[in-house]
C-alpha positions as CSV (number, residue, x, y, z in Angstrom):
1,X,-38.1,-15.2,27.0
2,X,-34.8,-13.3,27.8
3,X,-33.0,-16.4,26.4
4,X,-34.8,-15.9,22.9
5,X,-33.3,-12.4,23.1
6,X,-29.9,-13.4,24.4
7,X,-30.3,-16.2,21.3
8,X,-31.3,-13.6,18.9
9,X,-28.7,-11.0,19.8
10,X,-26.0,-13.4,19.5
11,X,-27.4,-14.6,16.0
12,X,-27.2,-10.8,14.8
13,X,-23.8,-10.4,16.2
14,X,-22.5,-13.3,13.9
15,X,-24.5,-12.3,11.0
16,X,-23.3,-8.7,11.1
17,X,-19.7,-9.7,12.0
18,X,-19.9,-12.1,8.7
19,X,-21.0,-9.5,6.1
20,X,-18.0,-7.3,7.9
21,X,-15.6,-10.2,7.1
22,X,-17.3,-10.3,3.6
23,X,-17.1,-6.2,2.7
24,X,-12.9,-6.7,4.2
25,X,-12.7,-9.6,1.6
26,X,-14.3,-7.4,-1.2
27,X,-12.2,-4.6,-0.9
28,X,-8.8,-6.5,-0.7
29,X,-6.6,-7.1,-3.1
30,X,-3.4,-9.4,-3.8
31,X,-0.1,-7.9,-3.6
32,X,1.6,-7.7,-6.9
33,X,5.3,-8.9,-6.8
34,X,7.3,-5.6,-6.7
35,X,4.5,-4.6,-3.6
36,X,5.3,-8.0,-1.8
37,X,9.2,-7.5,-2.6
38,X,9.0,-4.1,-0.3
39,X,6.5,-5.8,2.7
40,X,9.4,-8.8,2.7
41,X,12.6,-6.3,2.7
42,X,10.6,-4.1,5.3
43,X,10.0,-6.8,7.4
44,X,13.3,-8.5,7.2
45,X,14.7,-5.1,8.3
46,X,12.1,-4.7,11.1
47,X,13.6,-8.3,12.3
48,X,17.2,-8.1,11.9
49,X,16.9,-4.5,14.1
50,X,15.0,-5.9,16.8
51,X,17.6,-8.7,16.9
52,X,20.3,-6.6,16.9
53,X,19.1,-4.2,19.8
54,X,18.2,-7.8,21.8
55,X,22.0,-8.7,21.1
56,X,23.1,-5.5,22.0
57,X,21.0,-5.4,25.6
58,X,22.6,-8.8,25.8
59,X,26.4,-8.2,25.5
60,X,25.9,-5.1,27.9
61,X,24.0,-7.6,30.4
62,X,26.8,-9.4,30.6
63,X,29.7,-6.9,30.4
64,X,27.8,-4.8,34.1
65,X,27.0,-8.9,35.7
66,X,30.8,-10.0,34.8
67,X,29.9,-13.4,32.6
């Protein structure tokens, strides 16, 4: 019996976690180009500074060890 339940839980969990997926997917939209333009140069910007403080942590690493 409490596997039926366990069974019918789980089948309501997927159910409800697929008409979720399904009302996400209604509601989205594409990107136009000029939207996508900004998420790329934002991004690109995100990466270059991250690289550039990892760099930066790097040369000082190795200025205080002496390499």
């Amino acid at each position: 019996m409490q596997q039926e339940d366990s069974a019918n839980s789980l089948k309501f969990k997927v159910k409800r976690f697929l008409v979720e997926c399904k009302r996400v997917l209604v509601i989205t939209k594409k990107p136009d180009y000029s939207e996508f333009q900004g998420i790329v140069k934002v991004s690109g910007l995100g990466i270059l500074l991250i690289g550039f403080i990892g760099f930066l942590v790097n040369l000082i690493s190795n200025f205080i060890m002496g390499w």
